[in-house]
C-alpha positions, 0 to 999 in steps of 0.5 A: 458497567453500562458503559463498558458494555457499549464499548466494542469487543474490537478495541482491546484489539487495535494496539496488538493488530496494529503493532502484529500487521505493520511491524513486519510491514516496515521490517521489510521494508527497511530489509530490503534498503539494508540489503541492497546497502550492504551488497553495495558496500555501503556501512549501515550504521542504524537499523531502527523500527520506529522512531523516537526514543530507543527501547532496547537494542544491539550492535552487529559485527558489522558495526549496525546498531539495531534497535526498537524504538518508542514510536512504531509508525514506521523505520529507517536505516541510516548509512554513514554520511547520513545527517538523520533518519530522512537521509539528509546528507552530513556535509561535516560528517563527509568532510571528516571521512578519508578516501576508503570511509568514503568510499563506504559512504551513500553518497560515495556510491554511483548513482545506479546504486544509490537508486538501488538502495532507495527502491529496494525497500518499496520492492521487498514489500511487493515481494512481502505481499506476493509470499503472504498472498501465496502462502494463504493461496495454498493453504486456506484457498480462498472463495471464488463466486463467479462474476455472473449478473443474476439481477440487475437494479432498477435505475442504476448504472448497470441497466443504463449500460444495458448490461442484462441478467445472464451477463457475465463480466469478464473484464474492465477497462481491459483488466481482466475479473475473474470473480465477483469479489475482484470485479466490487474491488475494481469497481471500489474508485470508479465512481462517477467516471465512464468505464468499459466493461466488457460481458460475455452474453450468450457466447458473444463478447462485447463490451459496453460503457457503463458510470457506477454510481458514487454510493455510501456503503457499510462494512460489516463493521460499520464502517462507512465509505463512498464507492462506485457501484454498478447496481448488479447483484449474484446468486452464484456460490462461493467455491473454495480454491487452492492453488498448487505451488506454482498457481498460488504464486500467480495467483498472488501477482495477480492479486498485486497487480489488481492492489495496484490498479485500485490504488492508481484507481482511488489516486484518480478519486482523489484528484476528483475531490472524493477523499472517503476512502483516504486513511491514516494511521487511525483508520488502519489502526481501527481496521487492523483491530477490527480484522484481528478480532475476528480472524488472524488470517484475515490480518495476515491478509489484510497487511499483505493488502497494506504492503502493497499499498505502502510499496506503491506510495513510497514510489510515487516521486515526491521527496521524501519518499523512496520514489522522490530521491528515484527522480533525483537519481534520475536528473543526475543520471540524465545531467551527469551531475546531482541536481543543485542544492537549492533545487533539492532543498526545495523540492524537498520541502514541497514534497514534505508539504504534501505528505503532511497535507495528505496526512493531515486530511487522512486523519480527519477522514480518520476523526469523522469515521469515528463520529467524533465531529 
């Protein structure tokens, strides 16, 4: 019993948070790539959430096979023509189809489409996360604390920018802050670099140039991270806000677009060498189970978080993601003609290369977060 008793309460909570935050995540993810094929006219032969073994599933009208499957760390649909679930074309497969089955194929399909298919899924999580934040817009609200400095730090980034208690921040690097909660989450990946921060200080604007300090930082579930901090502090009240139709829509892009600045933001941090806040499948596991325990609002939150998050890396140019087979379309639209194979195969291989470094170093961050070295 000793030992159990030093076991968190949030552990029975990681499998089933895990599995209620990312499989709708990758439902629609993959939706979106199953819609656009099927208004494209191309034949979706596989519509599978997770990998692996099959669990359980079934054919649709249309010849579909949807099934659930053992490893639920992801998705994919496959089209006809396709080698397995990464896309790799099936050139004996190809070979075999007549005129009108080809026609139904991927790759039978002109470019403009095939790069409609591929961001289509990276676009239904944005659309995902927009509706969520939207939905809990208008029904929970959410607390808003005005981004006044009511103290400022001794010997800290703030006090060497000048900035002085009164201020407030309305703005930076020309992103605009409209509560203190936004303004720790810009300041989140700009450790160690030189930011505007633009103040309104008794009336006047101006803006100043200010370093936040790379700082180690704990959660309320202790987990520990190294952030940019200012050194400023507020004693502004929370004020709950709900938004009418139209507000919470805009306010949720809003909330889309501060997601992607802060991504863009921590990519940044990463090429500087400061990997903290990179995590893997461990990391969200942990930190799903740890929200759900607590709230299941603060999950559904959290997955719009992680749609966004999943919909902005699936873009970015490096097969096999989304955004890689884009930049492939691309050189074709610009050539006239697919880029060679070899050029594909090894670019490709490159790509994969990548994203099995950063998973690699993910799951380490991973590791270490739980104190295991």
């Amino acid at each position: 019993m000793s030992f159990l008793s030093h076991i968190p309460s949030w552990i029975a909570w990681v499998v089933p948070g895990f599995l209620l935050m990312i499989t709708p995540i990758v439902f629609f993810h993959e939706l979106g790539h199953f819609l656009a094929a099927r208004l494209c006219g191309v034949r979706v032969e596989t519509f599978s959430i997770g990998f692996g073994r099959e669990i359980f599933g079934w054919m649709d009208r249309h010849g579909t096979r949807w099934k659930i499957s053992a490893l639920p760390l992801g998705g994919y649909v496959r089209f006809l023509g396709d080698a397995d679930a990464l896309g790799t074309p099936d050139p004996e497969a190809l070979a075999k189809l007549d005129d009108k089955e080809r026609a139904r194929s991927f790759l039978g399909k002109p470019v403009y489409q095939r790069a409609l298919i591929a961001a289509s899924g990276p676009l239904a999580n944005f659309l995902l996360a927009i509706v969520i934040f939207s939905a809990l817009f208008m029904t929970a609200g959410r607390f808003v604390i005005p981004p006044r400095v009511d103290r400022v730090l001794p010997n800290s980034a703030a006090a060497a920018a000048g900035i002085r208690p009164g201020d407030m921040i309305v703005a930076v690097e020309g992103d605009d802050v409209a509560s203190y909660e936004q303004l720790q989450q810009v300041l989140l990946s700009d450790g160690g670099r030189t930011i505007a921060v633009t103040l309104v200080r008794a009336g006047h604007r101006l803006t100043v140039d200010a370093t936040p300090r790379l700082t180690d930082v704990t959660d309320r579930f202790g987990n520990k991270y190294r952030m940019g901090r200012l050194g400023i502090e507020t004693k502004g009240r929370a004020t709950l806000v709900r938004y009418g139709p139209l507000g919470a829509v805009a306010a949720a892009c809003d909330e889309v677009a501060s997601i992607v600045r802060m991504t863009f933001r921590s990519r940044d941090q990463l090429f500087a060498g400061n990997t903290s806040q990179l995590s893997g499948v461990i990391g969200i596991a942990k930190l799903s189970g740890q929200v759900a325990s607590e709230s299941l609002l603060d999950l559904i939150g959290l997955a719009a978080l992680i749609s966004v998050s999943i919909g902005l890396v699936n873009l970015f140019p490096i097969p096999p993601l989304d955004g890689g087979y884009l930049l492939y379309y691309a050189f074709e639209a610009v050539l006239g003609r697919p880029l060679g194979e070899r050029a594909q195969d090894v670019g490709f291989r490159i790509g994969l290369a990548v994203v099995f470094g950063l998973m690699i170093l993910a799951t380490w961050n991973d590791l270490v977060r739980l104190n295991l070295f």
